[in-house]
ChimeraX commands (.cxc) that place a marker at each C-alpha (Angstrom):
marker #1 position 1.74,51.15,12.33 radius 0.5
marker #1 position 0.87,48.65,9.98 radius 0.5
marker #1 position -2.27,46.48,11.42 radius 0.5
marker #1 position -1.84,42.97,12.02 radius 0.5
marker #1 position -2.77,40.42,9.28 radius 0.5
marker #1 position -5.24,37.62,9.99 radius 0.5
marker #1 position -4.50,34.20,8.99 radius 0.5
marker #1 position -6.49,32.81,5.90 radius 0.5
marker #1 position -9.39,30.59,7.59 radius 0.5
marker #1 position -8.80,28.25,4.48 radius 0.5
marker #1 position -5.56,27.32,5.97 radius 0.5
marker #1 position -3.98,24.48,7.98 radius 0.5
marker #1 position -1.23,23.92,10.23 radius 0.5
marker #1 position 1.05,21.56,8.62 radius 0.5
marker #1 position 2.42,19.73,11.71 radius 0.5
marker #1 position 2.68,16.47,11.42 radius 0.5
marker #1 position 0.09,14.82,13.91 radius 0.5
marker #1 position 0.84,13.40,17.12 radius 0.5
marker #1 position -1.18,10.33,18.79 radius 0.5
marker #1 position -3.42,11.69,21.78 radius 0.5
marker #1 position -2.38,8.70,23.91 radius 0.5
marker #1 position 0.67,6.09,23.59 radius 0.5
marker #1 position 2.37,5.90,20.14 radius 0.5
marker #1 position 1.06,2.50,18.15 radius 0.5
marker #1 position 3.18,0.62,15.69 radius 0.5
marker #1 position 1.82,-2.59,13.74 radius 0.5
marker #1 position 3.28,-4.57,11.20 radius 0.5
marker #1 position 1.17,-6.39,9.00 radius 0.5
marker #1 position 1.94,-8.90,6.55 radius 0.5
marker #1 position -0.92,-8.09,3.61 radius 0.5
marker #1 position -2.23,-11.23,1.74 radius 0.5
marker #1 position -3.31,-11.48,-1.90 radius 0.5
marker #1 position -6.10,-9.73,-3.02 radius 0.5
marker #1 position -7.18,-7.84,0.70 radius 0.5
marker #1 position -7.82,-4.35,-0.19 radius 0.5
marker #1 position -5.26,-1.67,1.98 radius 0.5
marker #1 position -7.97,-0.09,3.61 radius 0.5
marker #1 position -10.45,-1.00,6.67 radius 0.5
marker #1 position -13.81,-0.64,4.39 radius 0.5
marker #1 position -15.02,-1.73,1.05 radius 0.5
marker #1 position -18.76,-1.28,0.05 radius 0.5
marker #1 position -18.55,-4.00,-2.46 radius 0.5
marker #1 position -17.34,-6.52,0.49 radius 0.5
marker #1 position -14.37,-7.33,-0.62 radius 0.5
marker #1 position -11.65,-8.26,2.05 radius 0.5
marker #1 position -10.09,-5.25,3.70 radius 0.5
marker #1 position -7.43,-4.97,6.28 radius 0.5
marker #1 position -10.51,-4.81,8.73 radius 0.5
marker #1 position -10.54,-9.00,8.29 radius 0.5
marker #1 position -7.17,-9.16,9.87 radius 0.5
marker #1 position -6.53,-6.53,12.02 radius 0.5
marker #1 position -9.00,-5.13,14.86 radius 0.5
marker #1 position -6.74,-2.78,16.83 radius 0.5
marker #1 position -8.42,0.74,16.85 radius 0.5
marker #1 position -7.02,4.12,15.45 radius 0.5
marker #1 position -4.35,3.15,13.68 radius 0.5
marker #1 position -4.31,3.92,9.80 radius 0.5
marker #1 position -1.85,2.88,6.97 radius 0.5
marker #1 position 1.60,4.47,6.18 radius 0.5
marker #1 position 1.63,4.21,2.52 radius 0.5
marker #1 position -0.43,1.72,0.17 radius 0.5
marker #1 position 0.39,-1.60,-0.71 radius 0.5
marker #1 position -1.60,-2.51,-3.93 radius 0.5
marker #1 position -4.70,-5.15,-3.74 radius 0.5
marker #1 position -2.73,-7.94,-5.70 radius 0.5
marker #1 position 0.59,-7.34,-4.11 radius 0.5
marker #1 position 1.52,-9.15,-0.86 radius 0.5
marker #1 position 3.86,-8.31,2.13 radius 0.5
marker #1 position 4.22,-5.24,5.09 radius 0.5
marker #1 position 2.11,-2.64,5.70 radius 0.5
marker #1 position 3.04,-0.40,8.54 radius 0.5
marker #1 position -0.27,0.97,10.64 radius 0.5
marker #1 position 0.59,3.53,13.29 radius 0.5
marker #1 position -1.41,6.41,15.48 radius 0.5
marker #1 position 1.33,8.81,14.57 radius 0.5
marker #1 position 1.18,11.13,12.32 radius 0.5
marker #1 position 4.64,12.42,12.01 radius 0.5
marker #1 position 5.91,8.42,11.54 radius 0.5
marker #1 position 3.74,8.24,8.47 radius 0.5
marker #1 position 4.92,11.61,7.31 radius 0.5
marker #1 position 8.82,10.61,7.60 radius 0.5
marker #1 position 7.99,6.86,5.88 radius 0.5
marker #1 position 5.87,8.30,2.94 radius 0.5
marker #1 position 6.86,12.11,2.17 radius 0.5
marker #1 position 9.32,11.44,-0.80 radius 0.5
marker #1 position 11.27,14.20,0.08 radius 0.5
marker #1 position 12.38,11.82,3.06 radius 0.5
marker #1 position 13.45,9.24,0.68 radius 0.5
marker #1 position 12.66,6.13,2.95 radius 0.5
marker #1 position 14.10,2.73,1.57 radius 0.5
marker #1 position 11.61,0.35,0.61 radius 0.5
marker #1 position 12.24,-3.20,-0.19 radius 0.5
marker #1 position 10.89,-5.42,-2.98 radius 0.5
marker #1 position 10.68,-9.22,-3.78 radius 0.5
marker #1 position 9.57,-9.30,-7.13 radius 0.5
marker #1 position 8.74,-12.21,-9.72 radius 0.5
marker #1 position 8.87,-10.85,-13.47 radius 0.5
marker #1 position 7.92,-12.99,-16.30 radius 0.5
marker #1 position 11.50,-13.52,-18.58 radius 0.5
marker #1 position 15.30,-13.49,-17.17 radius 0.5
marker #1 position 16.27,-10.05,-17.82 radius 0.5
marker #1 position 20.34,-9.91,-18.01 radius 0.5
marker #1 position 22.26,-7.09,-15.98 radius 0.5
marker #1 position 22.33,-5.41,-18.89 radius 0.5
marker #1 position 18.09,-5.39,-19.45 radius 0.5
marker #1 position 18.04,-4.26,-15.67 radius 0.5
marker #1 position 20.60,-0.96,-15.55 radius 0.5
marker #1 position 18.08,1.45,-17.29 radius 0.5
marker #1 position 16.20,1.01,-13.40 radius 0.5
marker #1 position 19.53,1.55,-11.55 radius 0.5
marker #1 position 20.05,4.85,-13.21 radius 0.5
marker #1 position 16.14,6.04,-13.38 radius 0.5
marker #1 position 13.58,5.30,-16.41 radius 0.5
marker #1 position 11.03,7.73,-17.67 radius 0.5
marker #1 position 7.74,6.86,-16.89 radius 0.5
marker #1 position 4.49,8.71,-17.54 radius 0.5
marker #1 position 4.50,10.82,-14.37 radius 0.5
marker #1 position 8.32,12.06,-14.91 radius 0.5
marker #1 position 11.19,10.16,-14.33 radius 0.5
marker #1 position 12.27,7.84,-10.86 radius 0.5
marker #1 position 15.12,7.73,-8.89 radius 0.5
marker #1 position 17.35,5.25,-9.48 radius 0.5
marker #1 position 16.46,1.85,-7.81 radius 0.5
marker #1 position 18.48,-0.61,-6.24 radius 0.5
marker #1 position 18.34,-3.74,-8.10 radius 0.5
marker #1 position 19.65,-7.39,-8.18 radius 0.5
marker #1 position 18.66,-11.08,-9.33 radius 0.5
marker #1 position 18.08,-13.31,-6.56 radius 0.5
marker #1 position 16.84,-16.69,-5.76 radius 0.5
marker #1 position 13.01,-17.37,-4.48 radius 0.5
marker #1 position 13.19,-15.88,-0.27 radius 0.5
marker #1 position 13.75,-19.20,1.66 radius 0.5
marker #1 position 10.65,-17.39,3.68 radius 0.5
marker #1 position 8.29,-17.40,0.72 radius 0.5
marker #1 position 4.91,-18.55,1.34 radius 0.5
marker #1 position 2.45,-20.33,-1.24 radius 0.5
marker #1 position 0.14,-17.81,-2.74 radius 0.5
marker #1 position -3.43,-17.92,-3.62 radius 0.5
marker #1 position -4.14,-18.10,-5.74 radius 0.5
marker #1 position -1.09,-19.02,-7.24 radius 0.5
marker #1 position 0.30,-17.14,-10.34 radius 0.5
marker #1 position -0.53,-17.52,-13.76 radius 0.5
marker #1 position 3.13,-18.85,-15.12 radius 0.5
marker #1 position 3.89,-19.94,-18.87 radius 0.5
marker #1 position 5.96,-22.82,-19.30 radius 0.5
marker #1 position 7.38,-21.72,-22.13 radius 0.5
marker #1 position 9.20,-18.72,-19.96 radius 0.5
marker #1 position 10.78,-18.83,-17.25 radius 0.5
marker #1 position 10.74,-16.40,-14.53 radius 0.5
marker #1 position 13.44,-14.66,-12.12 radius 0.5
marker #1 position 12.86,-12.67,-8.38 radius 0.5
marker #1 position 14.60,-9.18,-8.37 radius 0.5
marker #1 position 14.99,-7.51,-4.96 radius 0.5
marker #1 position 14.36,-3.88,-5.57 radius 0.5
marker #1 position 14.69,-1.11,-3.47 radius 0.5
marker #1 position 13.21,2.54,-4.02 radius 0.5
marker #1 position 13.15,5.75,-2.59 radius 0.5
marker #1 position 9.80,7.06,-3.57 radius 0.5
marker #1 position 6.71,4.88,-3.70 radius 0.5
marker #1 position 4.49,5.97,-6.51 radius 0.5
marker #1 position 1.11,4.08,-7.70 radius 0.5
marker #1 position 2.16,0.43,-8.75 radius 0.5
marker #1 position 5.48,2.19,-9.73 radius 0.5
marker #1 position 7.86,-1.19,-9.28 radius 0.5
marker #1 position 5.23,-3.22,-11.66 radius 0.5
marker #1 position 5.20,-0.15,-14.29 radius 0.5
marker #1 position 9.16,0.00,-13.97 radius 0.5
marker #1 position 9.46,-3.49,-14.52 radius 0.5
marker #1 position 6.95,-3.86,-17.24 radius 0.5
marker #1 position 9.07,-0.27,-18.87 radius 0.5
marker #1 position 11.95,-2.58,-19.79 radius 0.5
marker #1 position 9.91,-5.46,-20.84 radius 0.5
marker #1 position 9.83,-7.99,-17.83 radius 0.5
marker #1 position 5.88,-7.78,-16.62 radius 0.5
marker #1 position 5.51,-8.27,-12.60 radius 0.5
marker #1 position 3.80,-11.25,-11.72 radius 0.5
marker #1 position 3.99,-11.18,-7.88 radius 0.5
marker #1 position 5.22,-8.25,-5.83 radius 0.5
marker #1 position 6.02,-8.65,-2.21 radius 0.5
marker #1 position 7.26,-5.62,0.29 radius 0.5
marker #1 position 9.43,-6.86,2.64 radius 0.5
marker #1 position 11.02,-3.87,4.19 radius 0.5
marker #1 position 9.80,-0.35,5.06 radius 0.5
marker #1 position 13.03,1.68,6.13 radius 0.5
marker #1 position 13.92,0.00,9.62 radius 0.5
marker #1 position 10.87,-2.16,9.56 radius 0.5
marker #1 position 10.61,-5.74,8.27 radius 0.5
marker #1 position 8.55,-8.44,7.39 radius 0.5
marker #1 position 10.96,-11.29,9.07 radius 0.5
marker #1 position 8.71,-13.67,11.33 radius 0.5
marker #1 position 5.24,-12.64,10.10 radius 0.5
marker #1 position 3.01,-15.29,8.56 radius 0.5
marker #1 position 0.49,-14.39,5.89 radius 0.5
marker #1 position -2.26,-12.80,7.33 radius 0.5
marker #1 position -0.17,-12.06,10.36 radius 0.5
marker #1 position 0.59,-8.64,12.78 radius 0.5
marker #1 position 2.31,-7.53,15.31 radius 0.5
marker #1 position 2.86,-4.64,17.64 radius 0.5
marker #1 position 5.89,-2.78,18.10 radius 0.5
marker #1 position 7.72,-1.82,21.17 radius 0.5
marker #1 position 7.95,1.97,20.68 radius 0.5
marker #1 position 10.43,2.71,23.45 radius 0.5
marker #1 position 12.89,0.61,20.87 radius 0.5
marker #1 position 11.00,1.76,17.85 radius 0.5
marker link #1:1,2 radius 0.2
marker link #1:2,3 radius 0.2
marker link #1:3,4 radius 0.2
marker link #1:4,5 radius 0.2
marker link #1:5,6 radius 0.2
marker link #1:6,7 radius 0.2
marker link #1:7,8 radius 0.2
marker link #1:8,9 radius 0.2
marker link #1:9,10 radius 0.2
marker link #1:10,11 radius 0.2
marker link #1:11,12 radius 0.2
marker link #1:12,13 radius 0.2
marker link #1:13,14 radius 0.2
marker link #1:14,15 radius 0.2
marker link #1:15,16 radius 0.2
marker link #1:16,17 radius 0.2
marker link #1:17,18 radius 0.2
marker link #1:18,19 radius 0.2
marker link #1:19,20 radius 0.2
marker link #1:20,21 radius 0.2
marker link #1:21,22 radius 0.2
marker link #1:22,23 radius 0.2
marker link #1:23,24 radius 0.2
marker link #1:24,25 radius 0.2
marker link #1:25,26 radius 0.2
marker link #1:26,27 radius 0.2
marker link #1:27,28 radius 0.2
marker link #1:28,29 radius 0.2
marker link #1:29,30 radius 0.2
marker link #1:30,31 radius 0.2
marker link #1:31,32 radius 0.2
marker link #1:32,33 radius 0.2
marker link #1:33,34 radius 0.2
marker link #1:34,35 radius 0.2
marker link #1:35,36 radius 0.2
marker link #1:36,37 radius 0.2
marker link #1:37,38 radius 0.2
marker link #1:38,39 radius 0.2
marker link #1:39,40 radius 0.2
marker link #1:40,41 radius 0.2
marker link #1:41,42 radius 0.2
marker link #1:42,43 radius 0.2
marker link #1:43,44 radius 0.2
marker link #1:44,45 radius 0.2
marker link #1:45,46 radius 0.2
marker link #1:46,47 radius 0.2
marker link #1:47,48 radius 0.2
marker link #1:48,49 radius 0.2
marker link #1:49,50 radius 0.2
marker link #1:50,51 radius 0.2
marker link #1:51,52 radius 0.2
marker link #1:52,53 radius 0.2
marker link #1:53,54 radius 0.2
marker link #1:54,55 radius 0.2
marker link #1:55,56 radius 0.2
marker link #1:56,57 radius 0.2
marker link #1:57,58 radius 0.2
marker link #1:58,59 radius 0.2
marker link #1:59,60 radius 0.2
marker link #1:60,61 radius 0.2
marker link #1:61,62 radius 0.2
marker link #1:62,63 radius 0.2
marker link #1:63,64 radius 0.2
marker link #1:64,65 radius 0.2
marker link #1:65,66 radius 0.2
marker link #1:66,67 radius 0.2
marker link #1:67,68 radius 0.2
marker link #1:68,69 radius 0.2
marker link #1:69,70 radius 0.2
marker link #1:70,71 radius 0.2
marker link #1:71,72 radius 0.2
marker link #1:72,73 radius 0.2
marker link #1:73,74 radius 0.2
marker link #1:74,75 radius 0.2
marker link #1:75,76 radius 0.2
marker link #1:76,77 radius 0.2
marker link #1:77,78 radius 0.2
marker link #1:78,79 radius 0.2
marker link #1:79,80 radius 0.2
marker link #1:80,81 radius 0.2
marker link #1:81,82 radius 0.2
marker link #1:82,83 radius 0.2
marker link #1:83,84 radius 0.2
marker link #1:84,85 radius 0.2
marker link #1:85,86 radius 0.2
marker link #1:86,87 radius 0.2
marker link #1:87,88 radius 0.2
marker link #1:88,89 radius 0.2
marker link #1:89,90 radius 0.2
marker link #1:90,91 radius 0.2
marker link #1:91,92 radius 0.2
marker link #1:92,93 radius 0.2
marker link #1:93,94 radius 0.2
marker link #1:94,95 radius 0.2
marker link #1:95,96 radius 0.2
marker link #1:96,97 radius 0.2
marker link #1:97,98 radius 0.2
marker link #1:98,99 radius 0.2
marker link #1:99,100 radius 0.2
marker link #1:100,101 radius 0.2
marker link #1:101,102 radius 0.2
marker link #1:102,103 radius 0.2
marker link #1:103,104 radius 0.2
marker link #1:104,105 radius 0.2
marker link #1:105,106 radius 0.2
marker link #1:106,107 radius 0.2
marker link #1:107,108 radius 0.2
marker link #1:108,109 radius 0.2
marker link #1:109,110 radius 0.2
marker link #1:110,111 radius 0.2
marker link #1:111,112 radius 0.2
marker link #1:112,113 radius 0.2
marker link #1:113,114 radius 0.2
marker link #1:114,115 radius 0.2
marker link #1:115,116 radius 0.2
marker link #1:116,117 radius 0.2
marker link #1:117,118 radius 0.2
marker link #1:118,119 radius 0.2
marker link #1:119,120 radius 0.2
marker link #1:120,121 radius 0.2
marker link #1:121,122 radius 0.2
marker link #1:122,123 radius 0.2
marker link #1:123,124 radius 0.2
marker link #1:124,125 radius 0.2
marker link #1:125,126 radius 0.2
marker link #1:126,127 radius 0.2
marker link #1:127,128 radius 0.2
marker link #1:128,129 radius 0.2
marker link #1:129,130 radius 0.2
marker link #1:130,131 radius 0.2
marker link #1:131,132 radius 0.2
marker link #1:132,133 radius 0.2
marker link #1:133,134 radius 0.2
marker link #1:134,135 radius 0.2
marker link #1:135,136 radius 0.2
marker link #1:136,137 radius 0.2
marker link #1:137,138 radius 0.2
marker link #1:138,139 radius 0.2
marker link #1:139,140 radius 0.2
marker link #1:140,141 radius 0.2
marker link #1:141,142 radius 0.2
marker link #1:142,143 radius 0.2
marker link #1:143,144 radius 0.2
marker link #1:144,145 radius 0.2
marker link #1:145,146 radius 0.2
marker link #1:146,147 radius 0.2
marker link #1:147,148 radius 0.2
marker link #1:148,149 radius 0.2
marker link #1:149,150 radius 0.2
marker link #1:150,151 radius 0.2
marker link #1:151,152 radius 0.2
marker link #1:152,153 radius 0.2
marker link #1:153,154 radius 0.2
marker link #1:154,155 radius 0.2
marker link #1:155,156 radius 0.2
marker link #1:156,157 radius 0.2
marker link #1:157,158 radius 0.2
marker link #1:158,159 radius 0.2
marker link #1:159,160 radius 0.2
marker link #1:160,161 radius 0.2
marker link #1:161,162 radius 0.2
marker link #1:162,163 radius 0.2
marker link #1:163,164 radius 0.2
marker link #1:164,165 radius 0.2
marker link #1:165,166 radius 0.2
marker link #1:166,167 radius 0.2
marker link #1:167,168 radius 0.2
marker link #1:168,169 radius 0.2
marker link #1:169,170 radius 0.2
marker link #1:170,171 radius 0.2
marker link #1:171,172 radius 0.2
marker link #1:172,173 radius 0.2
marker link #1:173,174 radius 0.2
marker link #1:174,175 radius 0.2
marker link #1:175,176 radius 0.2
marker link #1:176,177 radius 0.2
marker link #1:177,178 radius 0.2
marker link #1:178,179 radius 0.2
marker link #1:179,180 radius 0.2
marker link #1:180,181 radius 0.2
marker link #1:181,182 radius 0.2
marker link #1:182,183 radius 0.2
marker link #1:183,184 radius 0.2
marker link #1:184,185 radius 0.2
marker link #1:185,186 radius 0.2
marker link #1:186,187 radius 0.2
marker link #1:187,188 radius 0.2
marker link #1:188,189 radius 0.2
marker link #1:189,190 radius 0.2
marker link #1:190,191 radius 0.2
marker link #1:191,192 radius 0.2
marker link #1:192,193 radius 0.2
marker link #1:193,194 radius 0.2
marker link #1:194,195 radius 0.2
marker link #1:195,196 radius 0.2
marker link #1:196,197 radius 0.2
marker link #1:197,198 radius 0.2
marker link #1:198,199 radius 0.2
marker link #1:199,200 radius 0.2
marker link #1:200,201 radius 0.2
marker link #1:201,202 radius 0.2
marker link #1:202,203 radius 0.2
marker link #1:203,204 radius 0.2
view
């Protein structure tokens, strides 16, 4: 009879984590320039200046100089389903490029471009007008008055580092201001800049 074998000491359960107490979902809308993390030793602005509600951590980034939701739970299999790409979560762009690409400038994105780190899925991808909810930024953007600019919602399935600025800036329209509005079911609608609020997780 074979003995039995011991499980390496060098490795972890993968189950997801579960909250210890009552499940916690915030919704943040992220200003300009605030670091996605609660702690900077330079002092820069962190999500710490906004938000004071304990144990909760991000699910996903959202870049320093891009605006919009962040989702901050407890719950360690929520962040799993959100961010793991094999669960292929929509997230939702407002984006302002520099130039007005034509339909034809912006297909390469709805069938997948090449970038360094391998190719992406293809991205959902339209022109649209300025959100009616758009705040003023600050600063504002750097614009050129010799080009104009268009706002692209864009919706992926993975969520690589500053992927939707390096898409953008693949087929030649740089990213000048990147908002998330939507993280699968959740949504930015109602939140002011600088703004949170908490989720009812019996409807969650």
């Amino acid at each position: 009879m074979k003995p039995l074998s011991r499980p390496s000491r060098h490795r972890k359960p993968t189950l997801a984590r579960r909250p210890r107490g009552p499940k916690t979902i915030i919704l943040l809308n992220k200003p300009f320039d605030v670091l996605p993390q609660f702690s900077d030793e330079a002092g820069r602005q962190t999500l710490k200046d906004y938000l004071s509600v304990p144990d909760v951590y991000p699910a996903g980034r959202l870049d320093r100089d891009s605006e919009g939701l962040i989702l901050l739970t407890n719950d360690g299999k929520l962040q799993a389903e959100l961010t793991q790409p094999g669960k292929r979560t929509n997230k939702i762009y407002y984006v302002q490029v520099e130039g007005h690409p034509t339909e034809e400038q912006l297909e390469p994105l709805r069938q997948g471009v090449i970038l360094k780190d391998g190719p992406t899925l293809p991205a959902g991808v339209e022109r649209c007008e300025a959100p009616q909810w758009l705040w003023a930024r600050t600063p504002p953007i750097r614009e050129r008055k010799a080009i104009p600019t268009q706002w692209l919602k864009i919706t992926l399935q993975e969520g690589r580092n500053r992927q939707v600025r390096r898409m953008t800036a693949h087929i030649g329209f740089p990213t000048l201001r990147l908002i998330r509005y939507a993280i699968g079911p959740y949504q930015l609608t109602g939140l002011g800049v600088g703004e949170w609020r908490q989720i009812d997780t019996e409807q969650s």
